[in-house]
C-alpha positions as CSV (number, residue, x, y, z in Angstrom):
1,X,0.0,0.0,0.0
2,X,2.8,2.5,1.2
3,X,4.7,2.1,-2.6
4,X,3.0,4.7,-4.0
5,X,1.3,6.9,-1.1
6,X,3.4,10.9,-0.6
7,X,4.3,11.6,2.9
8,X,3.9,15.7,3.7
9,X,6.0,15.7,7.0
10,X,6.9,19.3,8.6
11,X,9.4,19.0,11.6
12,X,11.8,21.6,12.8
13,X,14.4,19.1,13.8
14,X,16.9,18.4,11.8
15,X,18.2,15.0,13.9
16,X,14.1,14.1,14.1
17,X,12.9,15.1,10.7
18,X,15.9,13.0,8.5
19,X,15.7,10.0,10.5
20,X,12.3,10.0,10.1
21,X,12.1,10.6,6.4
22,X,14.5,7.6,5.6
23,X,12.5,5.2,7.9
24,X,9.1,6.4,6.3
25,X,10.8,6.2,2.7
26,X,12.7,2.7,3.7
27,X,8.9,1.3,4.1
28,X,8.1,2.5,0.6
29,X,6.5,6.1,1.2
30,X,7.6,9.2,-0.9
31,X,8.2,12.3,1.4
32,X,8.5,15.6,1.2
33,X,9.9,16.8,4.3
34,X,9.9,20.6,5.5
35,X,11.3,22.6,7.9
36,X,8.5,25.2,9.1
37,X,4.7,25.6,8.4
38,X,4.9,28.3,5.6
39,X,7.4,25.9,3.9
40,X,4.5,23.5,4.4
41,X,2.0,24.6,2.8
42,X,3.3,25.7,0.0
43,X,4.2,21.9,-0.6
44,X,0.8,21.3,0.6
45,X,-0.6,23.0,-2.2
46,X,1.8,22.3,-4.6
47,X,2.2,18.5,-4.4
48,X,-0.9,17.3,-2.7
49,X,-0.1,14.8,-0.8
50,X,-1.6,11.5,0.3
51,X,-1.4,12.3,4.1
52,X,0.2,15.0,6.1
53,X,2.7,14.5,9.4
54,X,2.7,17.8,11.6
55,X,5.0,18.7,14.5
56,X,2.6,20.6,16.4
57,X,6.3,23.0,17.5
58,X,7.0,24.4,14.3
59,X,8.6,28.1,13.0
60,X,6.5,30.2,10.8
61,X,3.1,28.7,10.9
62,X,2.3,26.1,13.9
63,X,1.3,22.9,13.6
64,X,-2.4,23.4,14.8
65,X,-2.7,26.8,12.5
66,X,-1.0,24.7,9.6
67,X,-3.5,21.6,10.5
68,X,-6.5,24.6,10.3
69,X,-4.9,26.2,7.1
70,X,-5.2,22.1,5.4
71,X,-8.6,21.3,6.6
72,X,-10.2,24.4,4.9
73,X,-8.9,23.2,1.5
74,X,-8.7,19.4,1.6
75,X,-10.2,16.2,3.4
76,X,-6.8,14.6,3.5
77,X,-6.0,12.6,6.7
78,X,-3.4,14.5,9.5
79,X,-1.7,13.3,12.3
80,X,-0.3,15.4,14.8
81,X,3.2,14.7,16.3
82,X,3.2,16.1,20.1
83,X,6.5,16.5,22.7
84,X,3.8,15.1,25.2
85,X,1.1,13.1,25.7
86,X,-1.1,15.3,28.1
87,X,-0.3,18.5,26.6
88,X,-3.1,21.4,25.5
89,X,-1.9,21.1,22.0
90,X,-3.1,17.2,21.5
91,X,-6.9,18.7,22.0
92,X,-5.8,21.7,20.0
93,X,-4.7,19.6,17.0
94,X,-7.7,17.8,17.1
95,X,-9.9,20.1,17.8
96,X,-8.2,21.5,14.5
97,X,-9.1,19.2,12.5
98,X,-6.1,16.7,12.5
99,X,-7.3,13.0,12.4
100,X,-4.9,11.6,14.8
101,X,-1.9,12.1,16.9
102,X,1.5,10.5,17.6
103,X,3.1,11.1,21.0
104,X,7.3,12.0,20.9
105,X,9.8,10.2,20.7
106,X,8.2,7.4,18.7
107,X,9.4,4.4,17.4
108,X,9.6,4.3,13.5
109,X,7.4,1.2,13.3
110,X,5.2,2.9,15.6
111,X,4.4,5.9,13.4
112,X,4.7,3.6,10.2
113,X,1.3,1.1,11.6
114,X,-0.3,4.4,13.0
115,X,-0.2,6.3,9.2
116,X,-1.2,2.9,7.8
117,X,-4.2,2.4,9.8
118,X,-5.3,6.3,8.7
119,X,-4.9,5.3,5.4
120,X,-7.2,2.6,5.7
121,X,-9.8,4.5,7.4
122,X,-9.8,6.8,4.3
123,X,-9.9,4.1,1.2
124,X,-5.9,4.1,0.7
125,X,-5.0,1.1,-1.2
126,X,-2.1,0.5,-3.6
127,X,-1.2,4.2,-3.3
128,X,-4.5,5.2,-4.8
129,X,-6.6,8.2,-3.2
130,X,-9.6,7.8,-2.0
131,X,-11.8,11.6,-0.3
132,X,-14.2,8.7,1.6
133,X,-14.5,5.8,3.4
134,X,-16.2,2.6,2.6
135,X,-19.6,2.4,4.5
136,X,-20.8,-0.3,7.1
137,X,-24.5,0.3,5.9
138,X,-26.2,-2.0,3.6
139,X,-27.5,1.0,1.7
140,X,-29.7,3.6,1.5
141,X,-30.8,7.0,3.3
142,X,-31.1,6.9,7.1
143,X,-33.0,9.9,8.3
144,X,-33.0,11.1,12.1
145,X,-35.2,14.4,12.6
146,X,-34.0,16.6,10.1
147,X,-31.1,14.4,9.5
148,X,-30.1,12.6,6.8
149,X,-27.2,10.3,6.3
150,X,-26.8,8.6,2.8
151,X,-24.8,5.7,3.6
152,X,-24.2,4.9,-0.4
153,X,-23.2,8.2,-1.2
154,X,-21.6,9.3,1.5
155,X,-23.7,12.4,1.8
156,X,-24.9,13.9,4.9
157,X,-28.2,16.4,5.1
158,X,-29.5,19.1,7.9
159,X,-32.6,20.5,7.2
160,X,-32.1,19.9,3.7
161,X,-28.2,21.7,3.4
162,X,-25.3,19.7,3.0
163,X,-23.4,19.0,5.8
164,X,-19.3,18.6,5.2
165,X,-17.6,16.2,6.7
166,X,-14.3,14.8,7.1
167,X,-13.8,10.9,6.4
168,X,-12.6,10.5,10.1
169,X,-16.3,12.2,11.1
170,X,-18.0,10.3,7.8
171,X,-16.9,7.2,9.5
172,X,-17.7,7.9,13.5
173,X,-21.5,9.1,12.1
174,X,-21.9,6.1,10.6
175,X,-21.0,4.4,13.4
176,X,-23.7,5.9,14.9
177,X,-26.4,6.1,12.2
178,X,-26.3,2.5,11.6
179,X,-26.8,1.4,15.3
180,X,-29.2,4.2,16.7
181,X,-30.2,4.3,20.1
182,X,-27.5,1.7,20.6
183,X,-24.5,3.2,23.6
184,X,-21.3,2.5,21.8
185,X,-18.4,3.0,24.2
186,X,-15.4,4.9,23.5
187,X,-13.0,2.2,23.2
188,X,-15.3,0.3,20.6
189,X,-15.1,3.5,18.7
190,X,-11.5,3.6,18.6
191,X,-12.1,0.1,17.6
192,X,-14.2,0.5,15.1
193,X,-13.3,4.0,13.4
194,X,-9.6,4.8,14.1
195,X,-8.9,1.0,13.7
196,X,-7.0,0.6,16.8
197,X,-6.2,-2.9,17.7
198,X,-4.9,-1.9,21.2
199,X,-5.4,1.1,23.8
200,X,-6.0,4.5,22.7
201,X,-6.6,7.8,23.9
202,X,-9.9,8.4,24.4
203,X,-9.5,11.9,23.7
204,X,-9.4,11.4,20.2
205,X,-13.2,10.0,20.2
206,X,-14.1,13.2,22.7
207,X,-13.3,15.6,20.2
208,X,-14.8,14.3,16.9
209,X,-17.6,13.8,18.8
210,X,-17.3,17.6,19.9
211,X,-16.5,18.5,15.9
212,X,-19.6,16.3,14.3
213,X,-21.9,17.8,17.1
214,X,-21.2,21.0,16.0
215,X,-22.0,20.0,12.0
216,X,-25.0,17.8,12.8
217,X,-26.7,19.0,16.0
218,X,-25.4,19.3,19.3
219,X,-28.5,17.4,20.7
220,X,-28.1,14.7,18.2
221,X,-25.5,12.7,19.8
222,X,-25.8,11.8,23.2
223,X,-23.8,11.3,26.0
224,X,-24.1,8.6,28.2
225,X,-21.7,9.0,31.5
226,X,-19.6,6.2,32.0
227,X,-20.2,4.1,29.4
228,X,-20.0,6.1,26.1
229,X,-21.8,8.1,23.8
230,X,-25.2,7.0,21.3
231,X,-27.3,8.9,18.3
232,X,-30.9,9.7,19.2
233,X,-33.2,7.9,17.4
């Protein structure tokens, strides 16, 4: 899958961001590596790339402005890279718009399985490009309220507008949508959307939640202390 996938990675480091490049490009990926955020964009919008890596430390632009600057042109996955694991900036990168996030240091095959499993939350498969993900749904148009949720063509209605949403979000509403009413907990969600096959942080889930409540209806999705969150029927 990684043979043909481009790698935007912006790190200050030098020591951090060249190690990290020749691991990424020893598993097959093509990077483009920069320095600072301005730097980063520009290669943003020049080469386009599959999925972006973003110190959330960086000169020039930040990493959570940067992450802000992406998500207002493109759908393509991010994952931040953070100095530590309970600092203000994981939720800010998030909260941002970046898909994931990758504690520092981190081991190379680590970060490698961590960018794979984004990729396959958004299509990715022999390097190909894919804006959304494959849908659990049998079919059809599921409506809650004045909420609709096409589950074939990955469309979502409110009150009739279209409602934008990134893959990440796509994938945790249909979550939802297809088992309403249901309490899913948040470690089935990181299960089931992020693809984890061991612990994560539960943060993640807390803000998409936070991000698709604000697109679909902050009544819409339901929290349930202590055991999770579920869509109303």
């Amino acid at each position: 899958m990684a043979d043909q996938t481009h790698v935007l990675f912006v790190e200050d480091d030098d020591v951090i961001r060249e190690a990290t490049q020749l691991a990424l490009e020893r598993d097959g990926f093509v990077v483009t590596a920069m320095p600072d955020g301005l730097s980063g964009l520009e290669a943003f919008r020049a080469d386009r790339p599959d999925i972006a890596l973003l110190d959330v430390m960086v000169p020039g632009l930040d990493g959570v402005s940067l992450c802000r600057r992406i998500r207002d042109e493109s759908t393509v996955p991010v994952i931040m890279l953070s100095a530590r694991a309970d600092s203000i900036d994981v939720v800010l990168g998030l909260e941002a718009g970046a898909d994931d996030y990758v504690t520092k240091p981190f081991d190379g095959a680590v970060l490698v399985a961590r960018i794979r499993a984004v990729l396959r939350r958004f299509g990715h498969a022999g390097g190909g490009r894919a804006e959304a993900p494959a849908s659990p749904a049998s079919g059809g148009v599921l409506t809650f309220g004045d909420l609709e949720v096409d589950t074939e063509g990955m469309e979502v209605r409110r009150a009739g507008q279209p409602v934008a949403l990134t893959p990440t979000e796509m994938r945790l509403l249909l979550e939802f949508s297809t088992a309403p009413g249901t309490v899913l907990s948040r470690d089935k969600l990181l299960e089931r959307v992020w693809d984890y096959g061991w612990g994560g942080d539960t943060r993640v889930v807390d803000v998409h939640v936070q991000r698709l409540r604000q697109k679909i209806g902050q009544d819409r999705i339901e929290t349930v202390r202590g055991f999770g969150y579920k869509l109303k029927a």
